[in-house]
C-alpha positions in Angstrom: -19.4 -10.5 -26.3 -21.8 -8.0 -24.2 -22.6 -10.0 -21.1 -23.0 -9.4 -17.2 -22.3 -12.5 -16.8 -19.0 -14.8 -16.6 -18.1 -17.6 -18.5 -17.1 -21.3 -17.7 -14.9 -23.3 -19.6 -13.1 -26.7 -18.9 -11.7 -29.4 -20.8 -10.8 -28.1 -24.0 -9.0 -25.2 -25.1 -10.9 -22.0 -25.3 -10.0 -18.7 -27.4 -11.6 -15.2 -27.7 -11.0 -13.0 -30.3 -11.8 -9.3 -30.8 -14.8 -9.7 -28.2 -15.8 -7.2 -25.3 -16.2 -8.7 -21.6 -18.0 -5.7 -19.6 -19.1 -6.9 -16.0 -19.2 -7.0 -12.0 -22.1 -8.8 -10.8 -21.4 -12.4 -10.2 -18.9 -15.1 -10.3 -15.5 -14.7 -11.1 -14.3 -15.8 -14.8 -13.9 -19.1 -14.5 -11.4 -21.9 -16.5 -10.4 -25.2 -16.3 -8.6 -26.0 -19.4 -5.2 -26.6 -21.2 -5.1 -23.7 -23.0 -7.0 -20.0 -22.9 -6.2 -17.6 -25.8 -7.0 -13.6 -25.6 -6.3 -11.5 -28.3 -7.8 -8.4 -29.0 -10.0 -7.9 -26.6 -11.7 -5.3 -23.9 -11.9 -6.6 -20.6 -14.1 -4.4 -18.1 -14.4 -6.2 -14.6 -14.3 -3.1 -12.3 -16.0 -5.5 -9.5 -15.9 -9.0 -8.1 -17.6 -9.7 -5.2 -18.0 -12.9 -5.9 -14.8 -13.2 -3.6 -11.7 -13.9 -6.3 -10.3 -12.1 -9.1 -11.3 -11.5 -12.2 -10.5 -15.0 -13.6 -10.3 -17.9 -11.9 -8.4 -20.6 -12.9 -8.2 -24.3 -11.8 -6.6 -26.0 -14.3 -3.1 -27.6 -13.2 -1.4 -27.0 -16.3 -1.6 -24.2 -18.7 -1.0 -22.5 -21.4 -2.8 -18.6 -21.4 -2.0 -16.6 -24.3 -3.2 -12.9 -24.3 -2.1 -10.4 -26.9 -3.2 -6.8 -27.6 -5.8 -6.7 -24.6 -7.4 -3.8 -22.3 -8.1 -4.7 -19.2 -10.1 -2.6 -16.1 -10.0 -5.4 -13.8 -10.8 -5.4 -9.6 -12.3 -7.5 -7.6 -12.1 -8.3 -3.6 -9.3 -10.0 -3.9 -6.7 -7.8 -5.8 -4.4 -9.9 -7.4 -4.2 -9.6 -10.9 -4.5 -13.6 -11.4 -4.3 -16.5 -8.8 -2.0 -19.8 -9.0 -3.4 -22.6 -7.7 -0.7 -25.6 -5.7 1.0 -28.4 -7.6 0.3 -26.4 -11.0 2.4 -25.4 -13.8 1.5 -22.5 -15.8 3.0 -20.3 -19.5 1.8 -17.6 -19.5 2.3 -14.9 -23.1 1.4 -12.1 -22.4 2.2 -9.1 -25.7 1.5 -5.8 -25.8 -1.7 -5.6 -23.6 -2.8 -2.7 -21.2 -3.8 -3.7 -18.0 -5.2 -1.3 -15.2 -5.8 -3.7 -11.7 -6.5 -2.2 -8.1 -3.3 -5.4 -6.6 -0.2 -6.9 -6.9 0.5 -9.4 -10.2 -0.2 -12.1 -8.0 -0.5 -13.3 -4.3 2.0 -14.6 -2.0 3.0 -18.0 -2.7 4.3 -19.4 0.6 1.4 -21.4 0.9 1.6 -22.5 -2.7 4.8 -23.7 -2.5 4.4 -26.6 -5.3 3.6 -23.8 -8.3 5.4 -22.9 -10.9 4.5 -19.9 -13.1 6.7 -18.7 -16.3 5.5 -15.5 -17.7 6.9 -13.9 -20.4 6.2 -10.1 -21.1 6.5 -8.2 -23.8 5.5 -4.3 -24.5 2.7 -4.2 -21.6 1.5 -1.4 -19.4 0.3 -2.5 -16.1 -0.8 -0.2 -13.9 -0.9 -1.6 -10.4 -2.8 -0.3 -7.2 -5.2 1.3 -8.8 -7.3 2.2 -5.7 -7.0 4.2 -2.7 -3.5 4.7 -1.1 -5.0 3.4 2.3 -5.7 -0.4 0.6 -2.4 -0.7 -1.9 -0.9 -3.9 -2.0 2.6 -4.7 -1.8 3.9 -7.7 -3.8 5.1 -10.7 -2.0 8.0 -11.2 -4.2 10.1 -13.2 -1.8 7.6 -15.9 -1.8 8.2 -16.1 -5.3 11.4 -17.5 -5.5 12.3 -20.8 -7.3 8.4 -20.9 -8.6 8.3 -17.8 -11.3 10.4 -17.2 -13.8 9.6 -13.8 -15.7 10.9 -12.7 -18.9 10.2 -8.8 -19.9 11.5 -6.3 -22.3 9.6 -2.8 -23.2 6.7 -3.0 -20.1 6.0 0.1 -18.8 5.2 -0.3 -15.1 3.0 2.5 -13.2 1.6 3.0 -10.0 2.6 2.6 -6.4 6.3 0.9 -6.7 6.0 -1.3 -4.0 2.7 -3.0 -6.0 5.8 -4.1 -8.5 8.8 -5.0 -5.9 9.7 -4.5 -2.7 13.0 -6.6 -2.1 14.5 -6.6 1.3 17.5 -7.8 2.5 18.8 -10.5 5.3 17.7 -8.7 8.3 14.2 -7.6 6.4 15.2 -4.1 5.7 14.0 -2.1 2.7 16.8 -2.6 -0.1 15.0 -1.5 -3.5 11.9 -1.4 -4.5 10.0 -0.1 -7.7 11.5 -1.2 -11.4 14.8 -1.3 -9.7 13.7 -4.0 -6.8 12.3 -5.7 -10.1 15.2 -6.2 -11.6 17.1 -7.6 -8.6 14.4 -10.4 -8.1 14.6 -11.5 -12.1 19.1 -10.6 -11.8 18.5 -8.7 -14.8 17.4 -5.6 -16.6 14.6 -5.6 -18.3 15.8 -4.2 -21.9 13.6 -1.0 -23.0 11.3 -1.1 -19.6 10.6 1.7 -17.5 8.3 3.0 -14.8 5.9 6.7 -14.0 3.2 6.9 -11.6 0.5 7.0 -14.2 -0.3 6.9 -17.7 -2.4 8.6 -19.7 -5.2 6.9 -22.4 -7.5 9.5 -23.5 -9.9 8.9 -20.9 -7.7 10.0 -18.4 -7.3 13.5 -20.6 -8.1 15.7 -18.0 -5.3 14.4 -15.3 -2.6 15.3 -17.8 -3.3 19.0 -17.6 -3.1 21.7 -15.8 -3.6 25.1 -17.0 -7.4 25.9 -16.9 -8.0 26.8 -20.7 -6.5 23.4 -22.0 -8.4 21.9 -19.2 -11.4 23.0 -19.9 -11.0 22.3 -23.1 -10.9 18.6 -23.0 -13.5 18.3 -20.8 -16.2 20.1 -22.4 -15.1 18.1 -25.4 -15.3 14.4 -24.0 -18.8 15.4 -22.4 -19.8 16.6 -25.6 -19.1 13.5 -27.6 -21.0 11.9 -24.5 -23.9 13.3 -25.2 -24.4 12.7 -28.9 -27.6 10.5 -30.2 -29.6 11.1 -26.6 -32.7 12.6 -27.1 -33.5 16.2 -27.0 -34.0 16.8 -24.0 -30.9 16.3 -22.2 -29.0 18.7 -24.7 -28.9 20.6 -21.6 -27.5 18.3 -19.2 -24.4 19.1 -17.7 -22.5 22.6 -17.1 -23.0 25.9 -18.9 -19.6 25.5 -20.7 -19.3 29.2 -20.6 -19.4 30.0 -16.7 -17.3 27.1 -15.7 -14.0 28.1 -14.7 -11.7 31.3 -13.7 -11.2 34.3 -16.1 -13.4 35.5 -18.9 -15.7 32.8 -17.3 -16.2 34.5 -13.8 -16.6 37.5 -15.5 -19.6 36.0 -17.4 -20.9 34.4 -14.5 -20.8 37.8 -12.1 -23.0 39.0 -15.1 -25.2 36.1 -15.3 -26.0 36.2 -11.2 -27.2 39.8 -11.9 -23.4 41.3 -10.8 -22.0 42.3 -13.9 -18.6 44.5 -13.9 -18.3 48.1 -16.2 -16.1 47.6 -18.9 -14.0 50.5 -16.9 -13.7 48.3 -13.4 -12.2 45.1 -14.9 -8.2 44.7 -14.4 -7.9 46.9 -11.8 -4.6 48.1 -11.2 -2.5 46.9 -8.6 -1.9 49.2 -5.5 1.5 51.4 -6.2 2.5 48.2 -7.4 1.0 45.5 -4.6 -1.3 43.0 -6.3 -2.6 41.8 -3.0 -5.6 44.3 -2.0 -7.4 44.1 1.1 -11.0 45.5 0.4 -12.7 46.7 3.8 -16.2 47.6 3.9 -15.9 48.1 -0.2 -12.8 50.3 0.2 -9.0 50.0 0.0 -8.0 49.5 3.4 -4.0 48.4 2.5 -2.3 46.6 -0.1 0.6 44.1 0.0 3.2 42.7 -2.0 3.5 39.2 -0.7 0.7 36.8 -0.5 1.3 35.4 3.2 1.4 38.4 4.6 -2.0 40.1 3.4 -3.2 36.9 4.5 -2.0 37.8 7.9 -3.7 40.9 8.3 -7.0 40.1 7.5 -10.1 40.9 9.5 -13.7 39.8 9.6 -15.5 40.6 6.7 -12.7 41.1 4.4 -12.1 40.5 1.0 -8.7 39.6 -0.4 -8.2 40.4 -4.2 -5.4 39.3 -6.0 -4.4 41.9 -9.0 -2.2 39.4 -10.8 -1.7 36.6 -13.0 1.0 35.0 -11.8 1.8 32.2 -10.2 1.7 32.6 -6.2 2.9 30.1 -3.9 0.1 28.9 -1.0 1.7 29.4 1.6 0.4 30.9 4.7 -3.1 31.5 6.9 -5.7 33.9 7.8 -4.9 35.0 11.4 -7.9 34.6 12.7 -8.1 34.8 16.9 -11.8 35.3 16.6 -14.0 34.1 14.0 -14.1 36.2 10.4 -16.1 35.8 7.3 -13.4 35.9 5.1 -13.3 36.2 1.0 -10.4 35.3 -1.4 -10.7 35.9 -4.8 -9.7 37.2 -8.4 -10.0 40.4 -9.7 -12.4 41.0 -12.5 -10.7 39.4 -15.9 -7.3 38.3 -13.8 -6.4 34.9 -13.8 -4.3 34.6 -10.5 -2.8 30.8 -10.2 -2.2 29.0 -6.2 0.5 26.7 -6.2 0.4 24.1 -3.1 -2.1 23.1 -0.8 -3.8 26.4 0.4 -4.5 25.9 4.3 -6.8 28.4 4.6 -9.3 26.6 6.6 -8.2 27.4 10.0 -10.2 27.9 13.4 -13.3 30.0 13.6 -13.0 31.0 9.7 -15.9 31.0 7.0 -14.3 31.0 3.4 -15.2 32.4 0.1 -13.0 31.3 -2.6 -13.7 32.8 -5.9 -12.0 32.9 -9.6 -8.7 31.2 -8.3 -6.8 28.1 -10.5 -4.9 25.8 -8.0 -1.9 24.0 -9.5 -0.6 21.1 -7.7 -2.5 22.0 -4.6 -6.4 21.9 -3.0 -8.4 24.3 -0.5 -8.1 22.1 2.8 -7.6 22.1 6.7 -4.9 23.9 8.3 -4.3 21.1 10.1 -7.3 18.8 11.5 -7.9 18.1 15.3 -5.2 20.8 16.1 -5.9 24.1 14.0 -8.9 23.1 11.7 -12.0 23.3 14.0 -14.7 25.7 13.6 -14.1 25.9 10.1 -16.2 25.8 6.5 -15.6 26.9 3.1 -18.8 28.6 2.4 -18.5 29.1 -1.4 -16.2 27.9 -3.7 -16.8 29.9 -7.4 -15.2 29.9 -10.6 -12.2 27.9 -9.3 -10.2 25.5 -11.7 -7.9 22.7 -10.4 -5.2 20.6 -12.0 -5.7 17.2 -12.3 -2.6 16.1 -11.6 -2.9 13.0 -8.9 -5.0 10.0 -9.7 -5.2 9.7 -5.4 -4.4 11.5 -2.6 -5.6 14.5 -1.0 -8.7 16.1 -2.0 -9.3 19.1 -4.5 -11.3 20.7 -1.3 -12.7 20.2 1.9 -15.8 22.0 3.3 -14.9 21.7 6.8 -13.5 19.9 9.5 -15.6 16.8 10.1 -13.9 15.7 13.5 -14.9 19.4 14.9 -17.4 19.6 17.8 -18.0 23.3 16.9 -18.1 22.1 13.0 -21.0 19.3 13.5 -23.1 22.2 15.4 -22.8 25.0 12.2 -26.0 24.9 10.0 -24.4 26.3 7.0 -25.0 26.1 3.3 -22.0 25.6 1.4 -22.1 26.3 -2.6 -19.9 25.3 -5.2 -20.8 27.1 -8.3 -18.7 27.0 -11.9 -16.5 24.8 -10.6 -13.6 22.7 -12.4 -12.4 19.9 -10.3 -12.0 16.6 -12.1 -8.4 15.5 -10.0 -8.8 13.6 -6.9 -11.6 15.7 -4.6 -12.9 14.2 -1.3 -15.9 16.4 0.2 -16.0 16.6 4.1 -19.3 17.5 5.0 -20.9 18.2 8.2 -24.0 17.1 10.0 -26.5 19.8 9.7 -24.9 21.2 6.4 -26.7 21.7 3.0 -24.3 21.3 0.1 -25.7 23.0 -3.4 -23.6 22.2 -6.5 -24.1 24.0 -9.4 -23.0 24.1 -12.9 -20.0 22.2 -12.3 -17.1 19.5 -13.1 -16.2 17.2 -10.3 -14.4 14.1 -9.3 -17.2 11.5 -8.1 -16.5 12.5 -4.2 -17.0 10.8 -0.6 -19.0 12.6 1.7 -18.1 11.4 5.1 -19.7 11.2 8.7 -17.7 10.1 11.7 -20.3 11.5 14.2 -22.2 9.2 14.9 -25.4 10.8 14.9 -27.7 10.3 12.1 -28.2 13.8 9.7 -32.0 13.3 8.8 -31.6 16.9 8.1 -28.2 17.2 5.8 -28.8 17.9 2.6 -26.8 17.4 -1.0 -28.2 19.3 -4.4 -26.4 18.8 -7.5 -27.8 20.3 -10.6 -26.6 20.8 -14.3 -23.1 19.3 -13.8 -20.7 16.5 -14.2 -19.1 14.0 -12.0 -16.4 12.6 -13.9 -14.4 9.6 -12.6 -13.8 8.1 -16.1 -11.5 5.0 -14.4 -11.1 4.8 -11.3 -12.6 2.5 -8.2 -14.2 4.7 -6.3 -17.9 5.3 -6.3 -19.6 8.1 -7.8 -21.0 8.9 -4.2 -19.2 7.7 -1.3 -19.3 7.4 2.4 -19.0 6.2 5.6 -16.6 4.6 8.1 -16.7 1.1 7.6 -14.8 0.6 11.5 -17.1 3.1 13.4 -20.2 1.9 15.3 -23.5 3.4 13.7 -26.2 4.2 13.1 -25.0 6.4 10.3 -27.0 8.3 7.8 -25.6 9.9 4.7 -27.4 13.0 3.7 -30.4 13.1 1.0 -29.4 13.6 -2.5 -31.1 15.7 -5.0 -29.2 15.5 -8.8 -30.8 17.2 -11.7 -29.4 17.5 -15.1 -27.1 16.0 -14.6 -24.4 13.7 -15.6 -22.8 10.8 -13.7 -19.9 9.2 -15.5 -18.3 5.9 -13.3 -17.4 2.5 -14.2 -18.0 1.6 -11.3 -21.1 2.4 -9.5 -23.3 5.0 -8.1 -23.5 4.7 -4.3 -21.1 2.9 -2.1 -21.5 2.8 1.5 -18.5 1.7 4.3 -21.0 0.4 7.0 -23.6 -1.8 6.7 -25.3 0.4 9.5 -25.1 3.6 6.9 -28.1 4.6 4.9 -29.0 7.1 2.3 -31.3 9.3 3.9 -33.0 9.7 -0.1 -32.4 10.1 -3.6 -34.1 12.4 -5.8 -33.6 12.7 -10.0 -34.2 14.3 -12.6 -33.2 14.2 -16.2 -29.8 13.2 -15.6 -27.5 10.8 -17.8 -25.5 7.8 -16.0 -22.7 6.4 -17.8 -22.6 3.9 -15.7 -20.9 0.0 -15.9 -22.0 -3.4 -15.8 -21.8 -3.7 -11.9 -23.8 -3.2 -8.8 -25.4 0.8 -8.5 -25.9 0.6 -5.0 -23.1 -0.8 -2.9 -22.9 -1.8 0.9 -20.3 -3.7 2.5 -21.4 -5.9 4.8 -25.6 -5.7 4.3 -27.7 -7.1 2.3 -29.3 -4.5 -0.1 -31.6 -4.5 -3.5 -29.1 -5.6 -6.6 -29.5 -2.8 -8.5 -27.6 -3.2 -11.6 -29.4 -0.6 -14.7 -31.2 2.3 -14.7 -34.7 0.5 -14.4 -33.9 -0.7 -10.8 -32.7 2.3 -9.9 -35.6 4.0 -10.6 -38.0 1.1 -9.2 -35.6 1.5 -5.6 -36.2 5.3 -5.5 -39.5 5.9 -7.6 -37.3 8.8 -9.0 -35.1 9.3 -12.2 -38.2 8.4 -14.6 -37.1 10.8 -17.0 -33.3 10.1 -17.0 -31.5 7.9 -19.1 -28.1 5.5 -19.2 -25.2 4.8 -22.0 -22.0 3.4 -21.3 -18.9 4.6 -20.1 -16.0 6.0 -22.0 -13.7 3.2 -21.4 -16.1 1.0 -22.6 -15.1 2.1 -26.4 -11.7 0.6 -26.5 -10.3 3.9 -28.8 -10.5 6.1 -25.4 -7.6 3.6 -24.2 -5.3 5.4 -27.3 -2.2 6.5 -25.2 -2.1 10.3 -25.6 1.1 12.0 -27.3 4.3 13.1 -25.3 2.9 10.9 -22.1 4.4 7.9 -20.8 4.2 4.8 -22.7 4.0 6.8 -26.2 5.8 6.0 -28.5 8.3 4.1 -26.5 8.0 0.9 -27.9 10.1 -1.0 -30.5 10.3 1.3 -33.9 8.4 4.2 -32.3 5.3 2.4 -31.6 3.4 2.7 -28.6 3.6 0.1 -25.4 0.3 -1.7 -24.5 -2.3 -2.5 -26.7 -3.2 -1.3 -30.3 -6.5 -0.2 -29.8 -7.1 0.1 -33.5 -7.8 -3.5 -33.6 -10.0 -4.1 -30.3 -13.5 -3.7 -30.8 -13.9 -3.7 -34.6 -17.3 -6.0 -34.6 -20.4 -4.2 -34.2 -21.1 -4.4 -29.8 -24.4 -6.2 -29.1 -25.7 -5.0 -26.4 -28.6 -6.7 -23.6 -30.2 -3.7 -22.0 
């Protein structure tokens, strides 16, 4: 079942078999009946702001079976279901994978009359799937005397105080997490366990972290994207062959009209220092640990690591007047930054070129204290695991808090770029922001000044923004507690392509406006939800391609499918990750996706 829509059901008992609920504009699921059966299923609710969870139900006793289900479910109200007083619910719930941005369910102290027996068996849920700053913690001591829970081989992920956080007489933390769990219940759970994530195939790219693999998987999963669209957007999305550090940067110094003799790439390292300081095109010094070339640098220079190891992050430009500074590879080496690299420090203008980060981002040195007066100016040919789901960004451009940072007029590029992890942008009024040719997490582009930025600008052309399940917006921005009016900066996106099952735009203030949107020729593999987002205002309901195009008189030539998680194979758990094979006999936890989906999908649009 295809539908944008909810359905209603009282009286008898209802059951859905092997059908595909894909929404986010409307009411809330609604039942009031004796019994609701799920089995085999896809469930896509990645919105409800209809003002309850995905499913509401009123009945006052109930029977809800659900077996072998995905679910993507949010809402407003995070919960992953809601008891209603004086009820009595069974619920069956068998090897089903559930992703929520909430708890299991909300407090009950002012429910005190229900009762709820769940019994689980070989189910992933992923709780608090949203931003850190929002996660819920489960009321679990409200729970008491009205559930009973009975679990064996559940695989719990996510933020552990979403699953139990048990405190003791005088309201101290005690345990929390799987642990917490099984002190509420006074039992183990046999065969369950907990991570912070898992990993279905459409999370891929957050399970690796060298830059080949990487790569790899992306280009791949775009690929498959892209197949039965017409001709023309063949070309939409990266250059495959420029994206990234390595053979890649060497390719793309070639292709901006820079190319590197055979006899210049490697270069050897300085009577054995890899870390060159390059002065006015010359060899000025050379040093053999990272933090401390770092602390001799001077305006204009460029740092070159001669290496392929792994370096640790640590350390800062000394800059006690503002420097241009550059920090990059050396033709055909494949240097890799472990940690967050602090390198944006007072009065300095980064360059960051043919780098991989592991388990780290370009950021502030530090924010209001030692990050003002600071912009990353280019960002080239750098790779990033995706290791996090949330957290801090891939990169920031700048300090947005920064008197001397909302006065700069610089143009900050991001060229060849492979960032699909957890990336925040932090612009800055009066800044023009050109991406090109590149992979990134759908990003927030924030404005705390105050002052509207008529003249901020964001081009995007021939890349991918890749947020295949998560609930942030593709673009993002805004303080939904400061006092406007706000303006976020005008957006041009050009072959392009936009892949978020949730929506396009979201704004945090319903005094923030796009200053304008410009497309062309991009694809937007986009859900069954709202486009264009604002808390708090009343906007157009954009929900397909076709209004967005009538809202902007732009994107004529562009052209929508569906999601990735929208084909319930892309929720196969991948090998060696958690959940895998960790079932009963070998088999996997959650659903069997094998069996979800098998009817031929009608669609509406």
């Amino acid at each position: 079942m295809w539908t944008s829509a909810f359905f209603h059901g009282s009286g008898s008992a209802w059951e859905f078999r092997n059908c595909r609920f894909l929404g986010g504009v409307g009411e809330p699921l609604d039942y009031d009946g004796p019994k609701l059966r799920m089995a085999d299923c896809l469930i896509v609710f990645q919105e409800s702001f209809g003002g309850g969870p995905w499913l509401s139900l009123r009945s006052k006793t109930l029977d809800w079976e659900m077996e072998n289900c995905a679910l993507y479910v949010g809402g407003v109200l995070r919960e992953l279901f809601r008891p209603i007083d004086n009820s009595h619910w069974k619920l069956r719930w068998h090897h089903n994978t559930i992703i929520t941005c909430g708890t299991f369910l909300e407090s009950l102290e002012k429910r005190p009359a229900a009762r709820i027996e769940i019994e689980s068996v070989g189910n992933i849920f992923q709780l608090n799937n949203t931003n850190p700053n929002i996660y819920q913690g489960a009321q679990v001591h409200t729970w008491k005397d009205r559930v009973q829970w009975r679990g064996h081989h559940n695989l719990y992920v996510g933020s552990k105080d979403g699953l139990a956080w048990v405190h003791d007489a005088g309201s101290k933390q005690k345990t929390y997490g799987l642990s917490g769990w099984n002190e509420l219940w006074g039992q183990e759970e046999t065969g369950s366990r907990e991570a912070e994530v898992f990993y279905p195939v459409f999370r891929e790219p957050l399970a690796l972290h060298e830059p080949a693999p990487l790569l790899a998987a992306v280009q791949a999963s775009a690929t498959r994207r892209l197949q039965g669209l017409p001709a023309e957007f063949s070309t939409a999305g990266p250059n495959w062959d420029l994206v990234g550090p390595g053979a890649a940067y060497v390719r793309a110094l070639a292709a901006a009209g820079q190319p590197v003799a055979e006899g210049q790439l490697r270069p050897a390292a300085v009577e054995g220092a890899p870390f060159v300081l390059l002065r006015q095109g010359k060899i000025a010094q050379a040093f053999d640990q990272f933090h401390l070339a770092l602390a001799a640098v001077r305006d204009g220079d460029i740092l070159e690591l001669r290496t392929d190891d792994a370096i640790p992050a640590s350390g800062q430009p000394n800059s006690k007047t503002p420097m241009s500074l550059t920090i990059r590879a050396a033709p055909r080496y494949q240097p890799v930054i472990e940690g967050q690299a602090r390198w944006l420090v007072p009065g300095v203008t980064l360059n960051v070129e043919g780098l991989h980060f592991r388990k780290g981002s370009v950021n502030l040195g530090g924010y209001e204290q030692t990050g003002k007066g600071c912009r990353l100016a280019r960002l080239a040919n750098c790779s990033f695991s995706a290791d996090v789901l949330q957290g801090v960004g891939t990169f920031s451009l700048g300090d947005p808090w920064s008197a001397a940072q909302l006065q700069s007029n610089g143009v900050t590029e991001i060229v060849n770029c492979l960032a699909p992890g957890a990336a925040d942008i932090l612009g800055e009024r009066g800044g023009h922001l050109v991406i090109r040719n590149s992979v990134l997490r759908s990003f927030n582009q924030w404005n705390r000044s105050g002052i509207g930025s008529e003249d901020h600008f964001i081009e995007i052309e021939h890349s991918l923004l890749l947020s295949p399940a998560n609930f942030d917006s593709a673009f993002g921005g805004g303080d939904w507690q400061a006092k406007g009016p706000f303006s976020l900066p005008r957006i041009t996106l050009r072959d392009s392509v936009v892949e978020n099952p949730r929506s396009l735009l979201a704004l945090g203030n319903p005094e923030l406006k796009l200053a304008g949107w410009q497309g062309e020729r991009n694809v937007f593999a986009l859900g069954e939800g709202y486009w264009h987002t604002t808390y708090g205002a009343n906007l157009p309901v954009v929900t397909n391609l076709g209004g967005w195009q009538t809202l902007w008189d732009s994107d004529k030539e562009s052209a929508q499918i569906d999601p990735l998680i929208y084909d319930a194979r892309s929720w196969k758990l991948l090998p060696g990750t958690p959940g895998h094979g960790q079932g009963p006999e070998g088999k996997d936890l959650g659903a069997d996706v094998t069996r979800i989906g098998t009817t031929t999908p009608v669609t509406t649009r």
